[in-house]
KOLFI-279757 format. One record per residue (C-alpha): x, y, z. Coordinates in steps of 0.05 Angstrom, whole numbers, plus 5000, padded with zeros to 4 digits. Example, Ala and Ser with C-alpha at 12.3 -4.5 7.8 and 13.67 -1.06 7.14 Angstrom:
2
<pt c1="5246" c2="4910" c3="5156"/>
<pt c1="5273" c2="4979" c3="5143"/>
% end
This chain:
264
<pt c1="6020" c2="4655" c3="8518"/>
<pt c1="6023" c2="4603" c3="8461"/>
<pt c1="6006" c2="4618" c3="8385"/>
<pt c1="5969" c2="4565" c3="8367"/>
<pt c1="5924" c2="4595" c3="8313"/>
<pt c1="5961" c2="4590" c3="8251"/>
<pt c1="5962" c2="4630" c3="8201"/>
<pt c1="5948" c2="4701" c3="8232"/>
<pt c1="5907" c2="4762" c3="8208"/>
<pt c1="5925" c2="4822" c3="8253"/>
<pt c1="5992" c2="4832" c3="8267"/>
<pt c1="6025" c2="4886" c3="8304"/>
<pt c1="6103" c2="4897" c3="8302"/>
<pt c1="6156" c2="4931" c3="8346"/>
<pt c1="6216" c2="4907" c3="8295"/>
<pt c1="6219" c2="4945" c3="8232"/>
<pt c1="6256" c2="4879" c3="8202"/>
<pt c1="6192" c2="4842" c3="8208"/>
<pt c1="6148" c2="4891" c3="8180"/>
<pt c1="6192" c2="4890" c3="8110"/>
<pt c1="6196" c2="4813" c3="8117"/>
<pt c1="6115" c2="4821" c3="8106"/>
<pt c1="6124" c2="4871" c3="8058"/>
<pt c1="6156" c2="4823" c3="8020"/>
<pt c1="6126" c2="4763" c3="8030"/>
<pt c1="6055" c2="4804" c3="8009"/>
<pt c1="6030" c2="4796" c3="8074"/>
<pt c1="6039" c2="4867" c3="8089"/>
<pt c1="5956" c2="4874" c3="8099"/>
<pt c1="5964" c2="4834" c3="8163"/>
<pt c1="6001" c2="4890" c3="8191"/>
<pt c1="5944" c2="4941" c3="8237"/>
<pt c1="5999" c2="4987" c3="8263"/>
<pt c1="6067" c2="5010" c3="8251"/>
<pt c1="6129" c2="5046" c3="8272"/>
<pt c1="6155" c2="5112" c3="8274"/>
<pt c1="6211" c2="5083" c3="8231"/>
<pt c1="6165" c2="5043" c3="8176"/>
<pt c1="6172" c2="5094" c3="8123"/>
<pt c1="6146" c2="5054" c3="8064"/>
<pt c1="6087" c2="5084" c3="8034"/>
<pt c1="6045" c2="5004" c3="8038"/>
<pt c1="6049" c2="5033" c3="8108"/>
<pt c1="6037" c2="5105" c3="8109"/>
<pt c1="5954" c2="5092" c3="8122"/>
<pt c1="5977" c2="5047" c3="8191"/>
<pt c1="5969" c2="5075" c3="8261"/>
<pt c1="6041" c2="5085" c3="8301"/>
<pt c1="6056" c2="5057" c3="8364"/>
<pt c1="6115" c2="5104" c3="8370"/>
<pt c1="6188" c2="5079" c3="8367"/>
<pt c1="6180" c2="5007" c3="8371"/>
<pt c1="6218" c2="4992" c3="8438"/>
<pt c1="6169" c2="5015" c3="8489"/>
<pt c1="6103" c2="5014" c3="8456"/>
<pt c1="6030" c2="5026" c3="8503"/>
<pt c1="6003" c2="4964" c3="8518"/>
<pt c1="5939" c2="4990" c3="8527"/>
<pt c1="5949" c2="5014" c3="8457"/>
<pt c1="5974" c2="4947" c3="8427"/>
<pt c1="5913" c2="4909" c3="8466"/>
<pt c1="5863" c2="4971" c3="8434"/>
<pt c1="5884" c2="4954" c3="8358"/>
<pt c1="5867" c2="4875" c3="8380"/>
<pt c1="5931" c2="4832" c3="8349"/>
<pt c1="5931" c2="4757" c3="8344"/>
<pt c1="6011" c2="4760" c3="8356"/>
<pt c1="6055" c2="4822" c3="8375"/>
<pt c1="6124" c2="4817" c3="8353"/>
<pt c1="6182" c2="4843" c3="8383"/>
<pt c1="6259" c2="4850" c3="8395"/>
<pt c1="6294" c2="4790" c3="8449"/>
<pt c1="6307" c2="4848" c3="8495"/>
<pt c1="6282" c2="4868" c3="8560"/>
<pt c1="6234" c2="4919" c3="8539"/>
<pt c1="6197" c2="4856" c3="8507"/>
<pt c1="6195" c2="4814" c3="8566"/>
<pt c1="6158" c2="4876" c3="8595"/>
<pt c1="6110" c2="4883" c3="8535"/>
<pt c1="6099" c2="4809" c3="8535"/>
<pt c1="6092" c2="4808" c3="8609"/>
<pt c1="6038" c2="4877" c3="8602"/>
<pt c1="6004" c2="4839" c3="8545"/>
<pt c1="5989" c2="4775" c3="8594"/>
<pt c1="5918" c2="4798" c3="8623"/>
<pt c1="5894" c2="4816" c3="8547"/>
<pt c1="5914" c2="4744" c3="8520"/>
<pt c1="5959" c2="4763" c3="8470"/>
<pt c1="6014" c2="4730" c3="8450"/>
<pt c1="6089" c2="4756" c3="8441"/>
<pt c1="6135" c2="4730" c3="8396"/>
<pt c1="6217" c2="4752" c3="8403"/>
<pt c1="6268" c2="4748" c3="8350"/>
<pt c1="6343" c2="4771" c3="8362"/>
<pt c1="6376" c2="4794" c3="8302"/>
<pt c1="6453" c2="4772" c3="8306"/>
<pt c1="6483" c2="4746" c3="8251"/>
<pt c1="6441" c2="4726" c3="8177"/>
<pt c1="6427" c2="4655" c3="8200"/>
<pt c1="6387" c2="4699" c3="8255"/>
<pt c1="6352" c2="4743" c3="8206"/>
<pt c1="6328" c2="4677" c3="8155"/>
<pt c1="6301" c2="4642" c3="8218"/>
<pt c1="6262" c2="4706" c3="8219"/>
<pt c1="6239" c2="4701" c3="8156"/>
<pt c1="6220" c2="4626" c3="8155"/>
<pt c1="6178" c2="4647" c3="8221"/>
<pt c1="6145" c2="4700" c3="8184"/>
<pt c1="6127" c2="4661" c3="8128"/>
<pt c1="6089" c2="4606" c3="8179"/>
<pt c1="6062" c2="4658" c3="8211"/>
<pt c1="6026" c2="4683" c3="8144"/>
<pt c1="6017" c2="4618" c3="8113"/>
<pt c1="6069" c2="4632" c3="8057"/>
<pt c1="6120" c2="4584" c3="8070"/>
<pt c1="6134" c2="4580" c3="8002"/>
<pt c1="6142" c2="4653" c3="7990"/>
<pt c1="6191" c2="4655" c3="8053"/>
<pt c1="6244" c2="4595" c3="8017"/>
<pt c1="6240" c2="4631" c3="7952"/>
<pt c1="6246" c2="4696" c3="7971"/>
<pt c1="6311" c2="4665" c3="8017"/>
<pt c1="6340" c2="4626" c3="7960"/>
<pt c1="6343" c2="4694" c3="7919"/>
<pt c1="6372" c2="4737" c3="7971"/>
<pt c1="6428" c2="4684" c3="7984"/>
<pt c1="6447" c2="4683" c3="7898"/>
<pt c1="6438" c2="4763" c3="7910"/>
<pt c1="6483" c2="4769" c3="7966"/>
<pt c1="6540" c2="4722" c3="7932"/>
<pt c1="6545" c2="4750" c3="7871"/>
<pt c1="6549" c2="4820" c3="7898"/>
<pt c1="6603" c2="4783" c3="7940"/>
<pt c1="6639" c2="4744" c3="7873"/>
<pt c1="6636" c2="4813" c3="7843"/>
<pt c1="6670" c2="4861" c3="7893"/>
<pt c1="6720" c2="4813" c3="7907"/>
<pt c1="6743" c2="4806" c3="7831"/>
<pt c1="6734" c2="4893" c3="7828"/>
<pt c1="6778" c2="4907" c3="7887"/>
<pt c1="6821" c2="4846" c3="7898"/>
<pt c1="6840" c2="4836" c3="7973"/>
<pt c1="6786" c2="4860" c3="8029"/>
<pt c1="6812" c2="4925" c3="8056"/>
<pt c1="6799" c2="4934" c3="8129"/>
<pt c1="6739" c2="4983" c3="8164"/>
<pt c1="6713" c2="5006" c3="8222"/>
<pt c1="6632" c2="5010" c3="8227"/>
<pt c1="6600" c2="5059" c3="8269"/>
<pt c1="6541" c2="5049" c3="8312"/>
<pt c1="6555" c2="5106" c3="8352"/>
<pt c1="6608" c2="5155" c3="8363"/>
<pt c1="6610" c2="5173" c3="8440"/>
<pt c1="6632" c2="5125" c3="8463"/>
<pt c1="6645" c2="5092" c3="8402"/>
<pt c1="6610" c2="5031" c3="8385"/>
<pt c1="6610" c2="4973" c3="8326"/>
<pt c1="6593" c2="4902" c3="8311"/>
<pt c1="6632" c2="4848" c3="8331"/>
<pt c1="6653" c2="4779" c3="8293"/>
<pt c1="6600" c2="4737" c3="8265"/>
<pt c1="6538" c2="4791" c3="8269"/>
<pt c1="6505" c2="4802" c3="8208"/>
<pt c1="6541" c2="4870" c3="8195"/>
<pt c1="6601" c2="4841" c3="8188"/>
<pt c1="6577" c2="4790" c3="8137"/>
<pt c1="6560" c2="4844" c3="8104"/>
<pt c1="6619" c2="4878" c3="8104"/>
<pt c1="6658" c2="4815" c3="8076"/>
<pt c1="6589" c2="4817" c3="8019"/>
<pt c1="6630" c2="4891" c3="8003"/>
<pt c1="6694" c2="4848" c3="8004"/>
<pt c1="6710" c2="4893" c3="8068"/>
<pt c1="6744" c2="4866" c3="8129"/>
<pt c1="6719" c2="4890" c3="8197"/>
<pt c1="6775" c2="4918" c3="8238"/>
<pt c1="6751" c2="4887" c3="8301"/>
<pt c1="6718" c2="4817" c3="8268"/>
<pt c1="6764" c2="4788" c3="8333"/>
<pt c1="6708" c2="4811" c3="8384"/>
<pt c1="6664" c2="4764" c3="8405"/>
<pt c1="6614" c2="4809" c3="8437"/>
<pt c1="6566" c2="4829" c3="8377"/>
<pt c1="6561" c2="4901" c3="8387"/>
<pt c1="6617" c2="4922" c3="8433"/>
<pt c1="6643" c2="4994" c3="8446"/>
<pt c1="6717" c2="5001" c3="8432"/>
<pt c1="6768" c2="5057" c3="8454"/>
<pt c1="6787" c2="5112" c3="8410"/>
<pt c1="6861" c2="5093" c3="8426"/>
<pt c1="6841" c2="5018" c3="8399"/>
<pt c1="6813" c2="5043" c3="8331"/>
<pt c1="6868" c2="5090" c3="8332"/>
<pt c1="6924" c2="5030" c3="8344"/>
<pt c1="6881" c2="4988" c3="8291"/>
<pt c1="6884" c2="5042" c3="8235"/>
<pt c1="6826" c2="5023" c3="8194"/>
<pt c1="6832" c2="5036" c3="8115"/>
<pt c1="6760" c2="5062" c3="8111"/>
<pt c1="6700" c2="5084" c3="8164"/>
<pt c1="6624" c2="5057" c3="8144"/>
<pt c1="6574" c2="5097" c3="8182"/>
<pt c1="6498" c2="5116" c3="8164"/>
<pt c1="6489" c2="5177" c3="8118"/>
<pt c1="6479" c2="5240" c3="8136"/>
<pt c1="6438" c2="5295" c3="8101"/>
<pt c1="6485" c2="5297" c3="8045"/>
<pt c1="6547" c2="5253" c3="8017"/>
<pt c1="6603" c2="5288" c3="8059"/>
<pt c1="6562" c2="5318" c3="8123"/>
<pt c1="6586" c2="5255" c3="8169"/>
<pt c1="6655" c2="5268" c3="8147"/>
<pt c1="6654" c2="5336" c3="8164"/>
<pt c1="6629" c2="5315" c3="8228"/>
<pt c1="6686" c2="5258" c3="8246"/>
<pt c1="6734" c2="5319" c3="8230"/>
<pt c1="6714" c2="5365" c3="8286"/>
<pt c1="6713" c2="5304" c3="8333"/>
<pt c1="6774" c2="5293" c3="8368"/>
<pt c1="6806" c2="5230" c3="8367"/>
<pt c1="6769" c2="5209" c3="8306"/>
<pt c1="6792" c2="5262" c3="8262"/>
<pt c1="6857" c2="5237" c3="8283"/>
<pt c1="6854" c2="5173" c3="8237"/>
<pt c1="6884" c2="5162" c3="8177"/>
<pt c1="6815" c2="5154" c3="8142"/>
<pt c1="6790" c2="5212" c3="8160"/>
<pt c1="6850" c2="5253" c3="8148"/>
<pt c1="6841" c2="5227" c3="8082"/>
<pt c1="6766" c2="5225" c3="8069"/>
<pt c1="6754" c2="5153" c3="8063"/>
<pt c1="6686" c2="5148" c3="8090"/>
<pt c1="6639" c2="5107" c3="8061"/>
<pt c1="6557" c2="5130" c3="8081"/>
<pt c1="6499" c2="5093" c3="8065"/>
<pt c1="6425" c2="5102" c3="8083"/>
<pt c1="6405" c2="5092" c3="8160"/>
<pt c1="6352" c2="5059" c3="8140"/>
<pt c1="6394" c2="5005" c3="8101"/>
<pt c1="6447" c2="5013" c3="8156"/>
<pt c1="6405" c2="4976" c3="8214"/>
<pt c1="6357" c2="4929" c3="8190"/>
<pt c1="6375" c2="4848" c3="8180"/>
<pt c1="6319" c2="4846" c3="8127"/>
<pt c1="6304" c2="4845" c3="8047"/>
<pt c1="6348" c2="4904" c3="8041"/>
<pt c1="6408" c2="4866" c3="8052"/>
<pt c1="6431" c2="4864" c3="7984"/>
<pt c1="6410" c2="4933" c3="7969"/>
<pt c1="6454" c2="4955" c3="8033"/>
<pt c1="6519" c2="4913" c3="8009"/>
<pt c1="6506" c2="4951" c3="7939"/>
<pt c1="6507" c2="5012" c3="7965"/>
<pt c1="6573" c2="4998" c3="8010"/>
<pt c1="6607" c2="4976" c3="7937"/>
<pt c1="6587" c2="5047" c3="7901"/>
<pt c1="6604" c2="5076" c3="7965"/>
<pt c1="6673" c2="5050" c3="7948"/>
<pt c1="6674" c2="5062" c3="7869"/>
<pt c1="6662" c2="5137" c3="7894"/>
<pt c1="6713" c2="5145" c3="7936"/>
<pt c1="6762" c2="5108" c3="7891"/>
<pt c1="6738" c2="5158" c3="7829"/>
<pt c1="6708" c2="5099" c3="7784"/>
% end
């Protein structure tokens, strides 16, 4: 179904990426549900419609949306497909690479009305995101290579040109397997093991150290170099995942990450 009622009042979201973009753009009253994984407190007063990936449509249709939002995957071609006989429409984003995540953005912004918002507020996380970039180049000279972790068994990590990667090179990082053009593929322990990567970057545990602990009673990871030697860099999950306003705040954290393990 088209969206041809511009700008909208009642939104509800299945991508956490697009909840923050509102947050942001100070839109985030448009919202009427939320996530299981919205954990801001502008939030905290919103119904949940669970995970995000396979919400009720019963209970999106119940809350009475002028758009639903979603993920390009299948489970929103079903929710758009459920949503049909209630009239509502269903936009999909996919979240690749940064050009991917400012279309988002910009859409947001018309969505809302705030166009102007939406430029600004990408103008500013562009200056952010080089001068983190300018500044962790000139601190540690020469990107040193990493693996990234979306999952361990089998292991799993983004591929050349996704936005994790730019991030990466934000960290002045180089990721180990930047030569795969799939975006998120899964790679053999015997191919990170042949690749040897200076550091691992995977989401944060509990506390600084608990994932390390972890990749050292795994076998096959605990036999790399970088865990051997405790060169694991851990940053929030909920920085870790999301193609949002948090980008600069994730590449920062990636950089102390670094400074910490280096003893600055």
């Amino acid at each position: 179904m088209a969206l041809t009622n511009l700008p909208v009042h009642r939104i509800v979201s299945t991508m956490q990426s697009a909840n923050e973009w509102l947050l942001a753009l100070g839109a985030a009253d448009r919202l009427v549900a939320r996530t299981d994984f919205d954990r801001q407190p502008e939030f905290a007063h919103l119904p949940s419609i669970g995970g995000g990936l396979d919400p009720s449509p019963e209970a999106v249709a119940a809350l009475h949306p002028d758009v639903v939002i979603g993920w390009q995957i299948r489970a929103s071609v079903d929710l758009q497909t459920a949503l049909q006989p209630f009239h509502i429409p269903v936009l999909s984003f996919e979240t690749t690479d940064t050009a991917d995540a400012f279309r988002q953005l910009a859409r947001m912004g018309a969505l809302v009305g705030r166009q102007p918002q939406a430029d600004s507020i990408a103008r500013s996380l562009r200056g952010e995101l080089a001068a983190i970039h300018a500044d962790a180049c000139r601190e540690f000279s020469a990107p040193e290579t990493v693996f990234l972790v979306l999952w361990t068994e089998p292991p799993q990590t983004a591929g050349g040109g996704t936005w994790m990667t730019t991030l990466l090179e934000t960290a002045c990082l180089k990721n180990v397997f930047e030569d795969e053009q799939i975006p998120w593929p899964t790679i053999g322990m015997e191919s990170i093991t042949a690749r040897q990567p200076r550091y691992i970057l995977t989401s944060r545990g509990d506390t600084i150290g608990k994932r390390l602990a972890e990749f050292r009673a795994k076998p096959g990871w605990r036999d790399l170099e970088a865990i051997k030697a405790g060169r694991v860099i851990e940053i929030p999950g909920d920085l870790f995942a999301r193609a949002g306003p948090t980008l600069p705040a994730a590449a920062r954290a990636i950089v102390a990450e670094r400074r910490r393990l280096a003893g600055r």
